[in-house]
C-alpha positions in Angstrom: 80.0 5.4 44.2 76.3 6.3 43.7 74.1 7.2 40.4 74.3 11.1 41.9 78.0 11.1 42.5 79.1 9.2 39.3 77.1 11.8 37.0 79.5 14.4 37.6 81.9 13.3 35.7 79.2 12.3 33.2 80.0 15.6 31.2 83.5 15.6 30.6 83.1 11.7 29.1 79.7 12.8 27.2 82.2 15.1 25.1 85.4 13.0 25.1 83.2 10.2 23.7 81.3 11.7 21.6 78.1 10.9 23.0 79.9 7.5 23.8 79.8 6.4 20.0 84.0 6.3 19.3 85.1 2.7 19.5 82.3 1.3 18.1 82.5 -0.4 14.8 80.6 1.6 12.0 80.7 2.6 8.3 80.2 -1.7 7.1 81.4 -3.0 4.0 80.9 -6.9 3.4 81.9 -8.7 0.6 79.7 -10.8 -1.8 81.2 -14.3 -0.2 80.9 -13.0 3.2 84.9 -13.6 3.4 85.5 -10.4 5.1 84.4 -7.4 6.6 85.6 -4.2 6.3 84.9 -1.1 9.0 85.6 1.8 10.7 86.7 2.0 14.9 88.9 3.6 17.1 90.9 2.7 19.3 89.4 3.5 22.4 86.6 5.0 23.6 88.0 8.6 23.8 90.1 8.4 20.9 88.9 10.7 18.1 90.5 9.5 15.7 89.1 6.3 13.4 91.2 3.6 11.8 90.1 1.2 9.0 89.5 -2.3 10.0 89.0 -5.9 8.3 87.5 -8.5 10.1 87.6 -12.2 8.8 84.3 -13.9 10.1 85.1 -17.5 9.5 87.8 -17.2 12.0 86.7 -14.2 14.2 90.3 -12.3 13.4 90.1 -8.5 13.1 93.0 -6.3 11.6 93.9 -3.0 11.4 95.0 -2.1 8.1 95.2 2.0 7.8 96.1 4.0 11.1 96.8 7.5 10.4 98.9 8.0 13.2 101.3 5.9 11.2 101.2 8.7 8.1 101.3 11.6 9.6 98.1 12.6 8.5 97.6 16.7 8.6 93.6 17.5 9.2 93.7 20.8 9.7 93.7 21.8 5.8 90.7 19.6 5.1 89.0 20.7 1.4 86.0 22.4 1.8 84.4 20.0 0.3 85.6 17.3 2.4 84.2 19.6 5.8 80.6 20.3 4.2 80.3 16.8 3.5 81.3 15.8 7.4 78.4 18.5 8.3 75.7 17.0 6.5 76.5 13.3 7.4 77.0 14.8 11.4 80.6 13.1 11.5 82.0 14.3 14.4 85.0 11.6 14.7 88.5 12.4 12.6 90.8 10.0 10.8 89.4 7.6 8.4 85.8 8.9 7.8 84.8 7.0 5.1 86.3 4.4 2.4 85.1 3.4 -0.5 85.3 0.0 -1.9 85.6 -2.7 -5.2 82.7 -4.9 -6.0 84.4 -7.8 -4.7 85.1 -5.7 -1.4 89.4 -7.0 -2.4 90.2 -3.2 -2.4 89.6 0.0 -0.8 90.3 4.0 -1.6 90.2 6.1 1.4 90.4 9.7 1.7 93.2 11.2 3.9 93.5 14.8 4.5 93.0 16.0 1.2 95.3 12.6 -0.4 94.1 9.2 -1.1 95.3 6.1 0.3 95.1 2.4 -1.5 94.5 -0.5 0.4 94.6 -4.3 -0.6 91.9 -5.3 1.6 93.1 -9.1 1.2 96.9 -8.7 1.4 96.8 -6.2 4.3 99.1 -3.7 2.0 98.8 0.2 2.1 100.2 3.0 -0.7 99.5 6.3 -1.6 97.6 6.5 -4.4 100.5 9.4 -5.7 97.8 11.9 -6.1 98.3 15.8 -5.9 95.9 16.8 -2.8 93.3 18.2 -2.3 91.2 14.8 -3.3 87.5 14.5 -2.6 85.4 11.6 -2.2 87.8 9.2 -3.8 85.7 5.8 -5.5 87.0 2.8 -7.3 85.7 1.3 -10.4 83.7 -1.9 -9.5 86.4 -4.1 -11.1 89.4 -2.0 -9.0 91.0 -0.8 -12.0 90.1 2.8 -12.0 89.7 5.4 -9.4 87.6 8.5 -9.8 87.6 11.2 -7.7 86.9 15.3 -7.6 89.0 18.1 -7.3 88.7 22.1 -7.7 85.0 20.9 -8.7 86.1 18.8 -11.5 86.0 15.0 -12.0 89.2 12.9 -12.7 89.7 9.5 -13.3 93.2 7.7 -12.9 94.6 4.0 -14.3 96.0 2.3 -11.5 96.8 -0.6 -13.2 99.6 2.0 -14.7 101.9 3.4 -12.2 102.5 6.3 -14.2 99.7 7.2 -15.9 97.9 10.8 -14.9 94.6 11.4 -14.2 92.4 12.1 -17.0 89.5 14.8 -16.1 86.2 13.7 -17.4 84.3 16.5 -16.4 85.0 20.2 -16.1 83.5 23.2 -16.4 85.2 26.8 -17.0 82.2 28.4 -14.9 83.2 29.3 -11.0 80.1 28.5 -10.0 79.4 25.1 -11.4 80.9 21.8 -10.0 81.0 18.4 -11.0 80.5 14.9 -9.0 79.2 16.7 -5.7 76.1 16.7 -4.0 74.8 19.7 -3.8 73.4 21.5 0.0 69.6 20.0 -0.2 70.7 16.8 -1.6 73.1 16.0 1.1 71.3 17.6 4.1 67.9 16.6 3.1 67.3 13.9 0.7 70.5 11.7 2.1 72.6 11.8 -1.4 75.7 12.7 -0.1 77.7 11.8 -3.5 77.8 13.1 -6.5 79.0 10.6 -9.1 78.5 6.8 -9.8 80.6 3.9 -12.1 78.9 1.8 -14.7 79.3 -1.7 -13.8 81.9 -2.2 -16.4 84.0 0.2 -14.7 83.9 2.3 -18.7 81.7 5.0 -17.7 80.2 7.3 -14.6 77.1 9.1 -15.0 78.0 12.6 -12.7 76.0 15.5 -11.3 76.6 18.9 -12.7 76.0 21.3 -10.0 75.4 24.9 -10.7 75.0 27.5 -7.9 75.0 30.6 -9.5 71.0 30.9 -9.4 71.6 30.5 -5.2 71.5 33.5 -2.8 75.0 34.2 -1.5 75.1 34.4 2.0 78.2 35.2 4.3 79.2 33.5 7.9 81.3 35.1 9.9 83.5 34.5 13.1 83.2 38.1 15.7 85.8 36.9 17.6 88.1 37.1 14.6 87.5 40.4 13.1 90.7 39.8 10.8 89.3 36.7 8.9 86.9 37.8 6.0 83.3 36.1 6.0 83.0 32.8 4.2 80.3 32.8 1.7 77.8 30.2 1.6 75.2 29.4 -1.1 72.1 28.8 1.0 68.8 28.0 -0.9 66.0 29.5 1.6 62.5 28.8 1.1 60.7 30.1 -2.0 64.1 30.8 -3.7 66.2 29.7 -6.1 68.0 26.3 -5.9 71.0 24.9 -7.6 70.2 23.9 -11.0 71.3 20.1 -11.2 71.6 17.7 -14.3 73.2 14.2 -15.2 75.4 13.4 -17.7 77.1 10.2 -18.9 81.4 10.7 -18.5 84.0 8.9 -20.0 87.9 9.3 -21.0 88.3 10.4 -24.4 84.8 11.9 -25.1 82.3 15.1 -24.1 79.7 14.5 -21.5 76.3 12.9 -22.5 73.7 15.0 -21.0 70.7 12.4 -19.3 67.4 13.8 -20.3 64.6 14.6 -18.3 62.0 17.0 -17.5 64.4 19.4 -15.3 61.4 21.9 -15.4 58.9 20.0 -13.7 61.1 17.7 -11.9 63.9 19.6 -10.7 65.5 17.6 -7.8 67.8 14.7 -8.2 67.0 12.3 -5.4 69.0 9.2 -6.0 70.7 7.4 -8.5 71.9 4.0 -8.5 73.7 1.9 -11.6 73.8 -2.0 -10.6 75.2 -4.6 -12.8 72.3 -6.5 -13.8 70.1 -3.4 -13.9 69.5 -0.5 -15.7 71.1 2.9 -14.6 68.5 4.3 -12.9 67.5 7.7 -11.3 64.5 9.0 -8.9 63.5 12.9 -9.9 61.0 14.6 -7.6 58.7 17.9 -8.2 59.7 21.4 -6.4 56.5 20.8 -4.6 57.6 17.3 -3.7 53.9 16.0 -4.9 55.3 13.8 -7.7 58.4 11.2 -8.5 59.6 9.7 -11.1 62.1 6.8 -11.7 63.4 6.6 -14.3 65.7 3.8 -16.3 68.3 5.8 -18.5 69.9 4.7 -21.6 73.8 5.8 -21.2 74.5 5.4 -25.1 71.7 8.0 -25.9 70.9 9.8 -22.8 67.5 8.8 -23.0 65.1 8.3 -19.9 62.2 6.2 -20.0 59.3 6.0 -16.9 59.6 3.1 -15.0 57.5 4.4 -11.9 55.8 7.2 -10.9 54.9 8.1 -7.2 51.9 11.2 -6.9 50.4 12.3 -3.9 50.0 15.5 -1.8 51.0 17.2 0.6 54.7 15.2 -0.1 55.5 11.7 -1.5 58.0 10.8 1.3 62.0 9.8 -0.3 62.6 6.9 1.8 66.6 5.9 2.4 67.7 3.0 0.0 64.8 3.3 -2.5 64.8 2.6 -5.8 66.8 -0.7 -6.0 66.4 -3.3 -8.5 66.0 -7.1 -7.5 66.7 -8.9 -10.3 64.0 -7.5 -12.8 61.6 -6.0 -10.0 61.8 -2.5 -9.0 61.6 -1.8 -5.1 60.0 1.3 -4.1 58.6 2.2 -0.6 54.7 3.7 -0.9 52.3 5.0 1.2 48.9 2.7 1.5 45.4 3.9 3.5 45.4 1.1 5.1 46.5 -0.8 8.1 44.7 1.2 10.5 43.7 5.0 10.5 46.6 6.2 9.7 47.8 4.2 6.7 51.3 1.8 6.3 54.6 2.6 4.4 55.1 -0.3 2.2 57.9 -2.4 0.0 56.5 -2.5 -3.6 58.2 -5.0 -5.9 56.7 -2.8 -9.1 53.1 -2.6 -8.1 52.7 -5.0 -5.8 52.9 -4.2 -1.7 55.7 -7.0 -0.3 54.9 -6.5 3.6 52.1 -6.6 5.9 49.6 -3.3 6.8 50.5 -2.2 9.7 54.5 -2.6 9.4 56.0 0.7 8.8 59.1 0.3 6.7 61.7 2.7 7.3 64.5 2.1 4.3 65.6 0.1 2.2 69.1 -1.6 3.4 69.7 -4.4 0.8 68.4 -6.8 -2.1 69.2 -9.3 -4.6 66.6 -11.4 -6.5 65.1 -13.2 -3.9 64.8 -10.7 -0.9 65.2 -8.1 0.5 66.0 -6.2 3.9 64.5 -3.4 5.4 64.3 -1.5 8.4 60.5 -0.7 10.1 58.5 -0.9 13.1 55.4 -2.2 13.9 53.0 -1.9 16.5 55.6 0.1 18.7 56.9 3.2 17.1 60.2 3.0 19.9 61.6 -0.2 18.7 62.8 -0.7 15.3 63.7 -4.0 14.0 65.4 -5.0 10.6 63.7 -7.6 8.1 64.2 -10.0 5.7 61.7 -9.9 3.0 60.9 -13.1 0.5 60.2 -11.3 -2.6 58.3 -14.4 -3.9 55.9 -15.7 -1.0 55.9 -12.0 0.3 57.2 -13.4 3.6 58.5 -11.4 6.1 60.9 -12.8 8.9 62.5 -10.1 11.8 66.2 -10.8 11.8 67.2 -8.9 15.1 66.2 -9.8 18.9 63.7 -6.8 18.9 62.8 -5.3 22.1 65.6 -2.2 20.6 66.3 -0.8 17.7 68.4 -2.5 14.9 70.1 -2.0 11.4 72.1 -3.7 8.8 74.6 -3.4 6.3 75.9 -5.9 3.0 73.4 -8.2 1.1 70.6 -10.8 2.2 73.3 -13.2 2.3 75.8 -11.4 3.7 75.2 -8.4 6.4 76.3 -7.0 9.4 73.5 -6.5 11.5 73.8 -3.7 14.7 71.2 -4.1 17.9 71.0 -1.8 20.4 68.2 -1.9 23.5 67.8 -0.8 26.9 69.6 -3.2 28.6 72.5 -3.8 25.7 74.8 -1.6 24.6 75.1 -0.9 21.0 76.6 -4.0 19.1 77.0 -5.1 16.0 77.4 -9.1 14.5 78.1 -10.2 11.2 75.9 -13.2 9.8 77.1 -14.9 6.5 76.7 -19.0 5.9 74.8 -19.6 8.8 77.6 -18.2 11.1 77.4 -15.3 13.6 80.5 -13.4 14.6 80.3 -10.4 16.7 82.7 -7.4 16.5 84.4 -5.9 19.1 83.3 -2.1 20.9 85.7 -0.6 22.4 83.7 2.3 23.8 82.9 3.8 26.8 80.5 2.7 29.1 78.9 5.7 30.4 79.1 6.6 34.2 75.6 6.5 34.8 72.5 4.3 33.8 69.3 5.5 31.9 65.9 4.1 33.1 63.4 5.6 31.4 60.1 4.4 31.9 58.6 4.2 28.7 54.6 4.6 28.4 52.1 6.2 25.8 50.5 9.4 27.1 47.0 11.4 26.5 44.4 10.6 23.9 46.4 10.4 21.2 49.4 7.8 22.6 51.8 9.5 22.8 55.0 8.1 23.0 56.8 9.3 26.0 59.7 8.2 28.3 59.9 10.1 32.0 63.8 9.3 33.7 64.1 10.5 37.7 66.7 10.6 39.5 68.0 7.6 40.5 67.9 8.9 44.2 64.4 10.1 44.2 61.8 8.5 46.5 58.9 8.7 44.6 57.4 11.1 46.5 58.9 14.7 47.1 57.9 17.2 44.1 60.4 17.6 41.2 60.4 20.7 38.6 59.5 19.2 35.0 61.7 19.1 32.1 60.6 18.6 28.9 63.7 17.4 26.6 62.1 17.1 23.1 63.2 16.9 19.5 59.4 17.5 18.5 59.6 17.5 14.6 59.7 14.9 11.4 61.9 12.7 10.5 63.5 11.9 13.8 62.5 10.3 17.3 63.9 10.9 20.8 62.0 8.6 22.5 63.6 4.7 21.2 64.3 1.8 23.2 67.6 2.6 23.4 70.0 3.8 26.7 72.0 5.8 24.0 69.0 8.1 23.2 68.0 8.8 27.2 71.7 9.5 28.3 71.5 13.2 28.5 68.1 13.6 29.8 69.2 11.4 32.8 72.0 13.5 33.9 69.4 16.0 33.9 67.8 14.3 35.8 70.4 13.3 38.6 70.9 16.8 38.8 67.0 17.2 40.5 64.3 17.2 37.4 62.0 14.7 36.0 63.1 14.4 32.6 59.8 14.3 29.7 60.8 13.1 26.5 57.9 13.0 24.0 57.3 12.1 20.2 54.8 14.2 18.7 53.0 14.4 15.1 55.2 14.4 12.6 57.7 12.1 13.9 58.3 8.4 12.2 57.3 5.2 12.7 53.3 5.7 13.1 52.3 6.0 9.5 51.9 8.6 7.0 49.1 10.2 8.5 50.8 10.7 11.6 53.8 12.3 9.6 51.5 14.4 7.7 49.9 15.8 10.4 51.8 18.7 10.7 51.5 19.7 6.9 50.9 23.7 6.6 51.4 24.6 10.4 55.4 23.5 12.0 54.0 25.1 15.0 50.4 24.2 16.6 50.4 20.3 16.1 54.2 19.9 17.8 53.3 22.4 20.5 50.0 20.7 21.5 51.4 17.4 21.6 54.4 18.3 24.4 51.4 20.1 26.8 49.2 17.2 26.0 52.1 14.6 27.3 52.9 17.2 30.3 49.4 17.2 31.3 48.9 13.5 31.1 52.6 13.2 32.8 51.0 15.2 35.8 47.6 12.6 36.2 50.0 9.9 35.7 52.9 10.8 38.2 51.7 13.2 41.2 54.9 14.2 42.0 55.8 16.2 39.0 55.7 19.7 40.2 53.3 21.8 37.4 54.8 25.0 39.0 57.8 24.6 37.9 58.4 23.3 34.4 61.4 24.1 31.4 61.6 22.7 28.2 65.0 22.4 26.0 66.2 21.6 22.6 68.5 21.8 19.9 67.4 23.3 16.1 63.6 21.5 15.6 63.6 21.5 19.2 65.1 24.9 19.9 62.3 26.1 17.7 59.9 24.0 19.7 61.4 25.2 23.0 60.9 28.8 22.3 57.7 28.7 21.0 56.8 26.9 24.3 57.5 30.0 26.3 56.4 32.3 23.7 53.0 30.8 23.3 52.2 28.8 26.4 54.2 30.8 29.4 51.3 29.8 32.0 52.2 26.4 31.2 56.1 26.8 30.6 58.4 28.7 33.0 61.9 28.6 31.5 63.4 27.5 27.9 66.7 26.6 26.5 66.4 26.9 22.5 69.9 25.8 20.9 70.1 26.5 17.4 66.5 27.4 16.8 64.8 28.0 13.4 62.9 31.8 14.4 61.8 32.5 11.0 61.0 29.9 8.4 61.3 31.6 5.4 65.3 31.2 6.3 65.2 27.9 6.2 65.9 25.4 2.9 63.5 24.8 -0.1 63.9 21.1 0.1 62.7 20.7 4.2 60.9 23.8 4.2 58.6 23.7 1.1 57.6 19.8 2.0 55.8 21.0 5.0 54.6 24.8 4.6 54.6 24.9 0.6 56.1 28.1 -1.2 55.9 31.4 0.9 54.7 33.2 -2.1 51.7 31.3 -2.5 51.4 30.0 1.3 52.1 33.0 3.1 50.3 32.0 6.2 51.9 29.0 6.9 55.4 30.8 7.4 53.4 33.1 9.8 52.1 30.1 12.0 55.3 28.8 12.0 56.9 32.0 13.2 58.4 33.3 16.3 59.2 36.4 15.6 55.4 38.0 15.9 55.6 36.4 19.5 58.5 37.9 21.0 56.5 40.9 22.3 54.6 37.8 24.5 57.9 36.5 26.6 57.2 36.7 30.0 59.5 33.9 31.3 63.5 33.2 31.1 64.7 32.6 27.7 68.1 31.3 26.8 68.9 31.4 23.3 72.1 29.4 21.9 73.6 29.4 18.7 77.0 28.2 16.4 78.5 31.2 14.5 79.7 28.8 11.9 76.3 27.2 11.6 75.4 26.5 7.7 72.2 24.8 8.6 70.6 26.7 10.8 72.2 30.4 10.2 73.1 32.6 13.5 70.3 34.9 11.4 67.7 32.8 12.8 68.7 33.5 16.8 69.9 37.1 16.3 66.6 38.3 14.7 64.4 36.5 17.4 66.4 38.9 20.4 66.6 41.6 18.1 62.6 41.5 18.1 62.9 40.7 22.1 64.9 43.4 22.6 62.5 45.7 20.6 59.3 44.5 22.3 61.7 45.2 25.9 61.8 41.4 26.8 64.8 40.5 28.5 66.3 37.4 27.4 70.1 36.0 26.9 72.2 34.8 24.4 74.9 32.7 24.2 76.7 32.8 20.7 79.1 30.3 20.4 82.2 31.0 18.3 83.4 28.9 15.7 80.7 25.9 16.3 78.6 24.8 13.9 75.2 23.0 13.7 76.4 19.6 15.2 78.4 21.5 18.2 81.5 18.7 17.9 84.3 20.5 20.1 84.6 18.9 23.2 84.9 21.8 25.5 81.6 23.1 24.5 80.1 19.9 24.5 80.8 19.7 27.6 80.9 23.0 29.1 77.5 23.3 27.0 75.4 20.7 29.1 76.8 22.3 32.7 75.9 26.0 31.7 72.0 24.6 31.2 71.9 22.9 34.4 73.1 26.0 35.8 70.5 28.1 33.3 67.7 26.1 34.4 68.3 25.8 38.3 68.2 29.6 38.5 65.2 29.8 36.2 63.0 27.3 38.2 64.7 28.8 41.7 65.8 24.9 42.3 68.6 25.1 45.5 
């Protein structure tokens, strides 16, 4: 069978498998003697639905211990709680989702359905934890004698040393509006804290989040297609409005809430929080305007906060994933130097002094203990990224995965499971503890065609870019152009991965060259690069896609300039309409899934970091705009959208036609019921990537 006949089946699998993710191994937990390993995976690679795993790395043994086929699990009735928290972390798999674990990694809690599920990681032994549903984000003391856990918005904690003994709530409020031990919408979506409470080491206390939403704008979603159902209301903090109003307080059985005290006026987001043993409990705050933050060591007898390290700089002091972490007495931070080249390096502090070379940009933080520490970063080449160990002492720095790919790791220095990925080797990951290297079994898909991107760096400013032809081309006869970009910060299309190019290649099987290109604002190139795009989401992005297309054309003769589409899903839906709308005698068709039109209905925490308060930045917002172009659109526009999208509201689409259809520019719509942001059903998945072949052949008059 050839590349060209294989990819037609390569849409049906793209949705079965999730993108080719289920079986792999995931969601790593390794204890501190490297005895065992505990993990997520599937059975197969179409099978939806995860199982918790142990593996045993001395003698390369892996068990299932939890398969929820065997409890009848019901997942249809999932908390609300339980569903928002899937959203933000993009989980589209079902089954065990997450687990959390003892300090010793002996024991396990997992959530199931709303109930909670005990596992003796050692023995092999499952029970119900006994546990009147719905449960949310179940977590065991660090000793495994306690389990904490949320429900209705308040926060229990249950004995389970004593069979009988009822969960005691630590935390509760009488206020509808008010939660505690949740994140709240910006913290999970944007800042990565998707939890809400933590345990003291002794396994006595928790210090929890009080959420209270009442300050937020209520919006509604609603389903059309059900006119019956009444619309859900969603608290959704858009840009230059209020936010939740979060505090801290130290919990325990058998006494009020401590409040944690800091300066929730000029520091009003909680960004992390982390309580080791052999360190003090310790929280990052950050300014509205993201300018300034603060960590903070808090005293849990008094509530009392005292500054252990203060991060200032504008436009944004980046919060990088993993930071702050104590290693033994040092604090770890991530900071952004001047120098290593014009466009400065992201750097491991140990207190105030940088721990890795200019020029290596550290991602996140991934582990530490006294002596070292890991991180993830890149360095000369923005597409791979590597993990590293870190000696905190000589400040040495030693790259732990093959390279050529792009690599993380879970556990300890000691102790880790490290994943590697690359264009020639599929996704894998291998556990390394004493000196020994076990690998764990995938059990997913291979997909039915091959990516070869050809990777290169494109116009003056070196751009990274990756073009994929068909497989069947000869080099010579003119293709139509597709650009395929995510455009925006904090994310990357073009890695040295197959995974990321697996899409654009079946686009391009089905007749296009495929342009994938990482613009200003994206990571891996410094903060200057990142920071590029500060006041304006719009010009910077835009210039750097025509930029790559024009160098593409120099580069490649046979990319046809007559004939050339762009697509892309929320940044990149934005960035694909405003292709059209801006540049139509250089674009000629546009997909935009799940665009953001109009800024100013997007979130504080994203929003604000880049374009600053509407109030006092009014221009920005109307840089950033696409509503003011729509009178402009002169070429085929199809806009896509989830109904049931919390993150980028329906708002966003429905205004931009409603302002087409004003201005008399015809354009269609395709709203999609029932789908949110992440688009997880498998039909539409599917269907989804036929019906923009389909969009785009007619646009660019392909036969």
């Amino acid at each position: 069978m050839t590349e060209r006949e294989s990819s037609g089946s390569f849409p049906r699998r793209w949705a079965a498998t999730r993108r080719f993710t289920l079986g792999r191994p995931k969601a790593f937990a390794v204890a501190p003697d490297g005895s065992r390993v505990v993990f997520l995976r599937s059975a197969d690679g179409d099978d939806p639905v995860q199982r918790l795993w142990v593996g045993e790395p001395a003698t390369g043994i892996e068990r299932c211990l939890l398969d929820p086929d065997d409890l009848d699990v019901d997942e249809t009735d999932l908390p609300a709680e339980e569903r928002a928290r899937r959203e933000r972390t993009r989980e589209q798999a079902g089954g065990v989702v997450g687990f959390a674990t003892d300090r010793a990694v002996r024991h396990a809690a997992v959530p199931l359905g709303g109930r909670v599920v005990l596992v003796d990681l050692a023995e092999g032994t499952v029970r119900d934890a006994g546990l009147d549903p719905p449960v949310v984000d179940p977590r065991l003391s660090p000793d495994g004698r306690r389990l904490a856990f949320v429900r209705d918005g308040d926060l229990h904690v249950v004995d389970l040393a004593d069979e009988s003994a009822a969960p005691v709530t630590v935390a509760t409020s009488t206020e509808p509006e008010v939660t505690w031990g949740l994140a709240e919408f910006v913290a999970a979506e944007e800042m990565r804290r998707t939890r809400g409470f933590w345990w003291s080491p002794d396994g006595e206390r928790l210090v929890a989040a009080r959420v209270d939403v009442a300050p937020v704008a209520r919006w509604h979603l609603s389903d059309p297609v059900d006119p019956d159902a009444p619309p859900r209301p969603l608290r959704f903090p858009a840009a230059g409005q209020a936010n939740a109003e979060v505090s801290l307080a130290i919990v325990a059985p058998d006494r009020e809430p401590l409040a944690v005290d800091w300066d929730r006026a000029a520091l009003p987001y909680l960004a992390a929080v982390t309580w080791p043993a052999d360190a003090p409990l310790t929280i990052a705050v950050q300014s509205r305007d993201q300018h300034t933050v603060e960590v903070r060591t808090v005293d849990p007898d008094d509530g009392s906060t005292a500054l252990a390290s203060r991060l200032a700089r504008a436009p944004w002091v980046e919060l990088v994933a993993g930071t702050p972490r104590w290693a033994g007495d040092r604090l770890l931070t991530v900071r952004d130097d001047d120098h290593g080249g014009p466009g400065g390096t992201r750097r491991l502090y140990a207190d105030d002094e940088p721990l890795t070379p200019e020029g290596l940009q550290v991602r996140s933080l991934l582990a530490a203990d006294s002596g070292a520490a890991i991180v993830t970063a890149s360095a000369a080449d923005p597409t791979e990224v590597g993990v590293w160990r870190v000696d905190l002492d000589e400040r040495r720095t030693e790259r732990l995965d093959p390279g050529g790919g792009v690599a993380t790791a879970s556990g300890s220095p000691d102790a880790l499971v490290l994943e590697h990925a690359s264009l020639a080797q599929a996704p894998h990951a291998e556990v390394r503890t004493a000196g020994r290297r076990t690998v764990l079994r995938s059990l997913a898909e291979r997909p039915p065609l091959h990516a070869a991107p050809e990777l290169t760096l494109l116009g003056e400013r070196r751009l990274a870019s990756a073009l994929l032809r068909p497989s069947w081309h000869d080099g010579r006869t003119p293709l139509p152009v597709l650009l395929d970009p995510y455009g925006g910060p904090h994310a990357q299309r073009v890695l040295r991965t197959e995974g990321a190019f697996l899409a654009s290649q079946w686009f391009a099987e089905a007749g296009f060259a495929v342009l994938v290109t990482d613009g200003r604002g994206s990571p891996g190139r410094g903060p200057a690069w990142e920071r590029a795009i500060a006041g304006d989401l719009a010009s910077a992005p835009l210039a750097d896609q025509v930029d790559a297309l024009d160098a593409a054309l120099t580069r490649w003769p046979f990319l046809d300039p007559t004939r050339v589409a762009i697509r892309g899903w929320s940044f990149g839906g934005f960035l694909a309409a405003l292709a059209v709308l801006r540049r139509p005698e250089v674009f000629h068709a546009a997909i935009a899934g799940a665009p953001v039109t109009d800024w100013r209905l997007y979130d504080t925490h994203y929003t604000e970091r880049y374009l600053g308060d509407p109030a006092t930045a009014p221009e920005a917002y109307d840089r950033s705009s696409l509503l003011e172009d729509a009178a402009g659109l002169a070429r085929p526009l199809l806009l896509i959208h989830g109904l049931s999208d919390d993150n980028v509201v329906v708002a966003h689409t429905l205004r931009l036609s409603r302002a087409l259809t004003e201005a008399g520019r015809p354009h269609r719509v395709l709203p999609l019921s029932g789908v949110t942001h992440m688009t997880p059903q498998e039909v539409v998945a599917e269907r989804l990537l036929t019906l923009q072949r389909d969009f785009l052949t007619e646009a660019l008059a392909i036969n």
